[in-house]
Backbone as CSV, one residue per row, in Angstrom:
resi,resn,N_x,N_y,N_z,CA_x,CA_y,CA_z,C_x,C_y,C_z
1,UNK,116.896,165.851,106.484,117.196,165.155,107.720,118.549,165.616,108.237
2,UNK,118.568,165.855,109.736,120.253,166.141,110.243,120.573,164.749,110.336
3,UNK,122.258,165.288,110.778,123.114,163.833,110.825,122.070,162.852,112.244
4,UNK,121.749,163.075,113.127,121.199,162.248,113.792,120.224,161.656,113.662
5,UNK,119.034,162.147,112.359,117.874,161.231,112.104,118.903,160.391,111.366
6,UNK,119.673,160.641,110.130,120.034,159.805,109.347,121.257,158.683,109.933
7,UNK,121.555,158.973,111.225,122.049,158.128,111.816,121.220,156.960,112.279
8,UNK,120.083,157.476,112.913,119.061,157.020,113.686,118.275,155.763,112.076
9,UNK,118.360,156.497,111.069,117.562,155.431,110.033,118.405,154.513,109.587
10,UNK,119.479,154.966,109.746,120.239,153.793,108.765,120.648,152.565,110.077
11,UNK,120.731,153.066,111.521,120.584,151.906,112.601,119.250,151.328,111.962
12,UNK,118.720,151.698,112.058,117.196,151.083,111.841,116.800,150.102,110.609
13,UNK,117.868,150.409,109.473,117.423,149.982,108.555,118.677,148.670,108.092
14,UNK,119.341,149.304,108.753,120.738,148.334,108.542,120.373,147.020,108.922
15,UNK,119.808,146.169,109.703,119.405,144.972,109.758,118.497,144.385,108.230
16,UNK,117.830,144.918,108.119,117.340,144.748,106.483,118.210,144.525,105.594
17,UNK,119.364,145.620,105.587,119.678,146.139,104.304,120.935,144.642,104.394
18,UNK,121.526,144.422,105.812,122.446,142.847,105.895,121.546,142.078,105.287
19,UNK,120.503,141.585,105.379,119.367,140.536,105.035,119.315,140.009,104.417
20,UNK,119.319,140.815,103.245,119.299,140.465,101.504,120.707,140.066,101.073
21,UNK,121.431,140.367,101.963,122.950,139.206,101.234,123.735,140.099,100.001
22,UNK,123.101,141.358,100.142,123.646,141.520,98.487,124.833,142.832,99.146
23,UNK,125.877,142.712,98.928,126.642,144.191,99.040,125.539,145.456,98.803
24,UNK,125.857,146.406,99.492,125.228,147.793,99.842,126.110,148.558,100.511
25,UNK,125.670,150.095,100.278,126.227,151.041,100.664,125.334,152.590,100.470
26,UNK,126.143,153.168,101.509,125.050,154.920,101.380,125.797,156.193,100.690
27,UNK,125.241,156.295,99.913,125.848,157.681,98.914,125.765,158.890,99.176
28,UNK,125.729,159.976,98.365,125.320,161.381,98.553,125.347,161.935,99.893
29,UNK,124.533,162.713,100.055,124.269,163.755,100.931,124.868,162.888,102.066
30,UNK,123.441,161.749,102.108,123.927,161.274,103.726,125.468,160.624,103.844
31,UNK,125.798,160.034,103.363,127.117,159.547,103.163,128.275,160.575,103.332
32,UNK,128.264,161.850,102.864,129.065,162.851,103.152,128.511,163.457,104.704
33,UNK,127.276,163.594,104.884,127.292,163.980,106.596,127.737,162.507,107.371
34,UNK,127.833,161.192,107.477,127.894,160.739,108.319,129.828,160.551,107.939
35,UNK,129.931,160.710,106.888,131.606,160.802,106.826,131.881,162.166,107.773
36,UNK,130.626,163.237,108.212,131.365,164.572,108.806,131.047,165.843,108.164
37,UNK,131.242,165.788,107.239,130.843,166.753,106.023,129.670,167.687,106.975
38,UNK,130.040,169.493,106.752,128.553,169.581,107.708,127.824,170.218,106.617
39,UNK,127.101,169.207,106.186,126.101,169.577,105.173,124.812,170.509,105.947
40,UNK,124.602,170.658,106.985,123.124,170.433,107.192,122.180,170.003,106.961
41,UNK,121.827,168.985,106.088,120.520,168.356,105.880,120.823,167.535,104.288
42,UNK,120.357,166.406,104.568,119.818,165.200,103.641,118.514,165.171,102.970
43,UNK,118.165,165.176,101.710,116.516,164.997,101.669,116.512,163.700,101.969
44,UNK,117.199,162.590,101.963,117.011,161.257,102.350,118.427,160.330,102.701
45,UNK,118.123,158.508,102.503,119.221,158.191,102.725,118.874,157.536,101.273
46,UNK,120.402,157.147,100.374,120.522,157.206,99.523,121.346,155.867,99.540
47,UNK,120.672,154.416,98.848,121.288,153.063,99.042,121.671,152.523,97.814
48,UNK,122.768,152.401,97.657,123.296,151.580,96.091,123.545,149.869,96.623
49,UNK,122.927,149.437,95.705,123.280,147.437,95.736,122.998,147.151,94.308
50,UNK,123.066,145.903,94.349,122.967,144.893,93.186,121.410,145.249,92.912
51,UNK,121.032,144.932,91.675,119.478,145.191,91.245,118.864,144.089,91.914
52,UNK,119.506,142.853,92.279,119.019,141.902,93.234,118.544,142.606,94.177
53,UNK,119.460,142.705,95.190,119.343,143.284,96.377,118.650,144.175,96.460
54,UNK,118.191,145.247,95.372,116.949,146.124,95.657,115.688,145.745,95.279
55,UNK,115.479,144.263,94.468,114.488,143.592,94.479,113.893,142.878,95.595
56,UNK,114.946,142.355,96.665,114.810,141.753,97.670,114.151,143.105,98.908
57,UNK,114.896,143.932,98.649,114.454,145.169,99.624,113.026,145.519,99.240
58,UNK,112.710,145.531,97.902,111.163,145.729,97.677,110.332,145.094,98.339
59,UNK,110.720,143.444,98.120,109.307,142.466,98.616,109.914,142.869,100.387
60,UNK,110.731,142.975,101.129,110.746,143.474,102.408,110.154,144.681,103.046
61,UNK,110.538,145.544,101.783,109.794,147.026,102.357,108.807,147.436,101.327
62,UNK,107.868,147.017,100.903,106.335,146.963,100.078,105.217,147.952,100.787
63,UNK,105.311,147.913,101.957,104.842,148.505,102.715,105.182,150.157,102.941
64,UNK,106.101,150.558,102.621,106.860,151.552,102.312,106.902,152.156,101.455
65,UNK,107.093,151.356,100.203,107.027,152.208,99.021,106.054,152.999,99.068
66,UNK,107.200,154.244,98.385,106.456,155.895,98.351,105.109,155.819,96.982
67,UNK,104.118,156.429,97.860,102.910,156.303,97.231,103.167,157.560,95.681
68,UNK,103.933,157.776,95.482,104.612,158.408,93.964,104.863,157.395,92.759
69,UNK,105.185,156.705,93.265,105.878,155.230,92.239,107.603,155.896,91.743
70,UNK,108.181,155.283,91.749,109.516,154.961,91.739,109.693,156.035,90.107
71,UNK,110.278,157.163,90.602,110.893,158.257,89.671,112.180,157.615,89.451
72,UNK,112.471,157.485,88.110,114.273,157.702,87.640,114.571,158.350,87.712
73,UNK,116.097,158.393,88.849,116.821,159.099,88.825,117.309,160.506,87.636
74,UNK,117.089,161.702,86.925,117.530,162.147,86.411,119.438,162.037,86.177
75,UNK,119.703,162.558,84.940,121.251,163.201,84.887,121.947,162.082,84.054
76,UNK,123.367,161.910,84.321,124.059,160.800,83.836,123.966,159.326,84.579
77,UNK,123.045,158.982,85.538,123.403,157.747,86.660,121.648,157.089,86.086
78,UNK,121.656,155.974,85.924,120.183,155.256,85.856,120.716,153.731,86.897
79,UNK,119.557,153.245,87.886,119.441,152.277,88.192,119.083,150.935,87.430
80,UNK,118.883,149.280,87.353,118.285,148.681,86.677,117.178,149.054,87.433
81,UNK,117.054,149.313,89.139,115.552,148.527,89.613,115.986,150.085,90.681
82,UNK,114.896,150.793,90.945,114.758,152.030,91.432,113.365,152.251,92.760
83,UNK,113.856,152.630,93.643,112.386,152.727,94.270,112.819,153.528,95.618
84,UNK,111.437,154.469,96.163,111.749,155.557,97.446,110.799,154.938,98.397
85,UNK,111.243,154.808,98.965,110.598,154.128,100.426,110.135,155.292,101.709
86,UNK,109.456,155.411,102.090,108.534,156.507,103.323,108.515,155.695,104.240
87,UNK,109.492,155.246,104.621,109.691,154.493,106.230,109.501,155.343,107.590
88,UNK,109.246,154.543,108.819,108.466,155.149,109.621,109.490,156.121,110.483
89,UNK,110.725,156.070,109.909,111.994,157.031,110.540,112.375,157.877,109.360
90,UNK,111.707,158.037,108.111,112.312,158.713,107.390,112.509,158.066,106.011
91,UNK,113.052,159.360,104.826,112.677,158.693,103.590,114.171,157.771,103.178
92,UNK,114.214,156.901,102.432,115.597,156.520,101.593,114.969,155.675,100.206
93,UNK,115.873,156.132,99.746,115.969,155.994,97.910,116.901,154.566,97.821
94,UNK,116.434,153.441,96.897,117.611,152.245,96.659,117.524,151.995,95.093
95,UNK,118.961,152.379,94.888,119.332,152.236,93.218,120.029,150.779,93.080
96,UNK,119.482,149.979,92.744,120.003,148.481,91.891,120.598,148.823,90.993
97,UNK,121.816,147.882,90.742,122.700,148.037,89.490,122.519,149.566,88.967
98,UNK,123.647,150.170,89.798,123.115,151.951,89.499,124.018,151.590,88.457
99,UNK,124.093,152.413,87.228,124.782,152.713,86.317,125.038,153.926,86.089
100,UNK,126.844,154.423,85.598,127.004,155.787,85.549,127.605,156.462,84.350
101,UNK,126.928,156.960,83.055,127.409,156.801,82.148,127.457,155.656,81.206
102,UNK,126.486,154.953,81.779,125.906,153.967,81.281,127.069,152.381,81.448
103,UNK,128.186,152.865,82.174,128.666,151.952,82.962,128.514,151.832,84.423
104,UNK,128.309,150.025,85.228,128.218,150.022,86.718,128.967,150.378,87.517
105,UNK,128.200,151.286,88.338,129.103,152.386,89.584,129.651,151.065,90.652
106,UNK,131.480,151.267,90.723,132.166,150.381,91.412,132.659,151.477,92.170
107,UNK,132.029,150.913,93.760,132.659,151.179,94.404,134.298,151.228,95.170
108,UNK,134.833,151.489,94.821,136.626,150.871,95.352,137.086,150.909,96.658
109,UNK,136.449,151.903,97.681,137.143,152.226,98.629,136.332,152.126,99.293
110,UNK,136.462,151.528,100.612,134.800,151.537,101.991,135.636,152.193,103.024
111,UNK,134.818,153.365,104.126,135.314,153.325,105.001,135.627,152.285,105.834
112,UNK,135.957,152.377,107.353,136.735,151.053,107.683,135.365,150.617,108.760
113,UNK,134.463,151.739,109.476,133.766,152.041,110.309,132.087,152.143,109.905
114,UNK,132.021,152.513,108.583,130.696,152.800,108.306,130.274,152.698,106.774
115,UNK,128.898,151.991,106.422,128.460,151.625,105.206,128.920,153.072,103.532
116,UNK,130.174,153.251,104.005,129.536,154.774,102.613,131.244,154.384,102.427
117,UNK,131.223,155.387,101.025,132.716,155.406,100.640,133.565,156.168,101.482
118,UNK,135.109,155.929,100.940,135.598,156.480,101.748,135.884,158.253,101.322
119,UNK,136.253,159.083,102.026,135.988,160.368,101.244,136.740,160.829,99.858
120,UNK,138.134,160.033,99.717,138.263,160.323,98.320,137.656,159.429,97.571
121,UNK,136.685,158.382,97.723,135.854,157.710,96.867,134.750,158.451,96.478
122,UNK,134.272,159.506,97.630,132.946,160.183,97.414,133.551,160.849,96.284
123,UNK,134.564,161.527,96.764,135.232,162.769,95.446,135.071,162.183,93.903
124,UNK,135.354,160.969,94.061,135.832,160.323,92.381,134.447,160.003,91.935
125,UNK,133.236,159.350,92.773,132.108,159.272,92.472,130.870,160.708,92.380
126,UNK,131.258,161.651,93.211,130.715,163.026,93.083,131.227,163.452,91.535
127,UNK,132.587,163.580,91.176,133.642,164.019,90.543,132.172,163.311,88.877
128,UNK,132.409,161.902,89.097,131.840,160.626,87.657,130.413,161.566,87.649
129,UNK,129.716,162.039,88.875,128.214,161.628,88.389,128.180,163.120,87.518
130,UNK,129.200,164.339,88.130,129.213,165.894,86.855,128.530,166.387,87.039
131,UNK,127.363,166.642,87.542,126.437,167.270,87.802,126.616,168.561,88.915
132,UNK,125.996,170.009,88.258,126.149,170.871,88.784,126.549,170.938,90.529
133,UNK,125.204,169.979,90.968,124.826,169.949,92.612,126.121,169.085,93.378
134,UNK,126.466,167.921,92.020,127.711,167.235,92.695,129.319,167.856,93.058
135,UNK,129.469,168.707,91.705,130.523,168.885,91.662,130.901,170.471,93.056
136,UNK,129.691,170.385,92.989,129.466,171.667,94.230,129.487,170.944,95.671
137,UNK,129.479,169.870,95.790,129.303,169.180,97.061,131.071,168.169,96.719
138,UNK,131.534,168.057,95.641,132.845,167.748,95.980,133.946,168.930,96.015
139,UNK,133.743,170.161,95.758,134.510,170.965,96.360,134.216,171.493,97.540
140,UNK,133.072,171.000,98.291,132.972,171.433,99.774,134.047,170.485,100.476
141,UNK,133.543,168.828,99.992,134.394,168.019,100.482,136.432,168.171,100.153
142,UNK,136.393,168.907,98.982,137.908,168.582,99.260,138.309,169.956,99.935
143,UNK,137.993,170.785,100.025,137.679,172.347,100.984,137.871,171.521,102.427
144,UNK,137.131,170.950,103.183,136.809,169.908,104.103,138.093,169.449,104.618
145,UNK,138.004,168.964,103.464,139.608,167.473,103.868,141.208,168.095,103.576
146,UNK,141.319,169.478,103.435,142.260,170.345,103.001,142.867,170.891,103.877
147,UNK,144.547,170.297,104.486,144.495,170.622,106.293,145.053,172.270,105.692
148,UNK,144.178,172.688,107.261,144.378,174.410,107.586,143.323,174.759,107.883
């Protein structure tokens, strides 16, 4: 997805995602393009909350769930409650009680403007999750944020 579908889904989905009451936020890919980042493309939007809150998003979006059944996440990060949704604007992934290293991923820093971290939060959370694809997408970002 470019930055404008994933703009376009997360308007769309953001009334839901307030609904459930539970803190939320958007990670990865999309989270670094709507921070700016020019990634070119998202395979999805990518939602961390409470394992509540992605229980509550289930019985809301049931209808959605991806006819695959809910893959675990590979690598060092596991959710309690995991599931990919095929919504009618596009795909997004919601990790409940994500865990990283088998401790819960705390967010510290929010932008001031929009649901995702702030960019040295992405760094420290790109930085935790170690993974080849991450640590390659946090030296784009500090490349990025590096004045010159």
């Amino acid at each position: 997805m470019c930055l404008d579908d994933l703009a376009a889904l997360l308007d769309r989905l953001t009334p839901d995602l307030d609904a459930v009451t539970e803190p939320w936020m958007v990670i990865g890919s999309g989270a670094l393009m709507l921070l700016g980042l020019p990634l070119g493309a998202a395979n999805d939007l990518d939602i961390v909350t409470s394992a509540e809150g992605a229980g509550r998003l289930r019985a809301r979006w049931a209808d959605w769930l991806g006819s695959d059944g809910a893959r675990i996440p590979d690598g060092p990060f596991r959710p309690d409650d995991f599931a990919r949704y095929e919504t009618p604007w596009g795909p997004a992934e919601v990790m409940g009680g994500l865990k990283v290293h088998g401790e819960p991923l705390v967010i510290t820093a929010c932008h001031a403007d929009l649901p995702i971290p702030t960019a040295q939060e992405q760094l420290r959370i790109l930085r935790l999750f170690g993974r080849p694809k991450d640590l390659a997408k946090a030296a784009q970002l500090e490349a990025w944020l590096s004045p010159g």
